[in-house]
N, C-alpha and C positions, 0 to 999 in steps of 0.2 A: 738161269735165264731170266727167272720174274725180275733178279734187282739189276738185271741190265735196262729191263722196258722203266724200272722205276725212276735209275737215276737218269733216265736219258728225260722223262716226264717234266722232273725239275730246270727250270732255268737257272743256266750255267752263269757262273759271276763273270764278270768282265775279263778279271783276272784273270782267269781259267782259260776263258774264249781267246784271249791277246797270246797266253802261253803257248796254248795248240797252235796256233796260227805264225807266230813267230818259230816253233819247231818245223811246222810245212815246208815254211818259206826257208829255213836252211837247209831243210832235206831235198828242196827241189833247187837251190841253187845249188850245192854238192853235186845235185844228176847230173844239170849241166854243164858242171865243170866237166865232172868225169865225160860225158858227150865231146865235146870240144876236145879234151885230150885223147878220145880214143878216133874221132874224125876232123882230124884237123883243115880236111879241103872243105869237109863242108862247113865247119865254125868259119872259116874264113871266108866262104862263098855267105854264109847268113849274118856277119860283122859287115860285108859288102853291102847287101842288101839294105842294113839298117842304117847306115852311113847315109845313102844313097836318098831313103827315107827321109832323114835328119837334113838333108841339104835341101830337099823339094819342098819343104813342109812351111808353112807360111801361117805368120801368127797374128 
């Protein structure tokens, strides 16, 4: 347990930081997918939604 509080103390390198963060970000696009494929009325009701979004939106 101490050389978990130790390495967590040290500041992580960039590289480190971008790697975890680029793993998230595929693990949580994956869930999505898998969402949308397992509820397809509601991916389609929240693809409406965001459409809808994207046409109101003034820049």
């Amino acid at each position: 347990m101490p050389d978990e509080y130790d390495a967590e103390s040290q500041p992580e390198s960039d590289a480190d930081r971008r790697r975890r963060r680029a793993q998230f970000l595929r693990e949580l696009h994956e869930a999505k997918a898998l969402r949308d494929r397992v509820q397809p009325r509601r991916a389609r009701a929240a693809r409406m939604r965001q459409a809808m979004r994207m046409r109101t939106f003034r820049w």
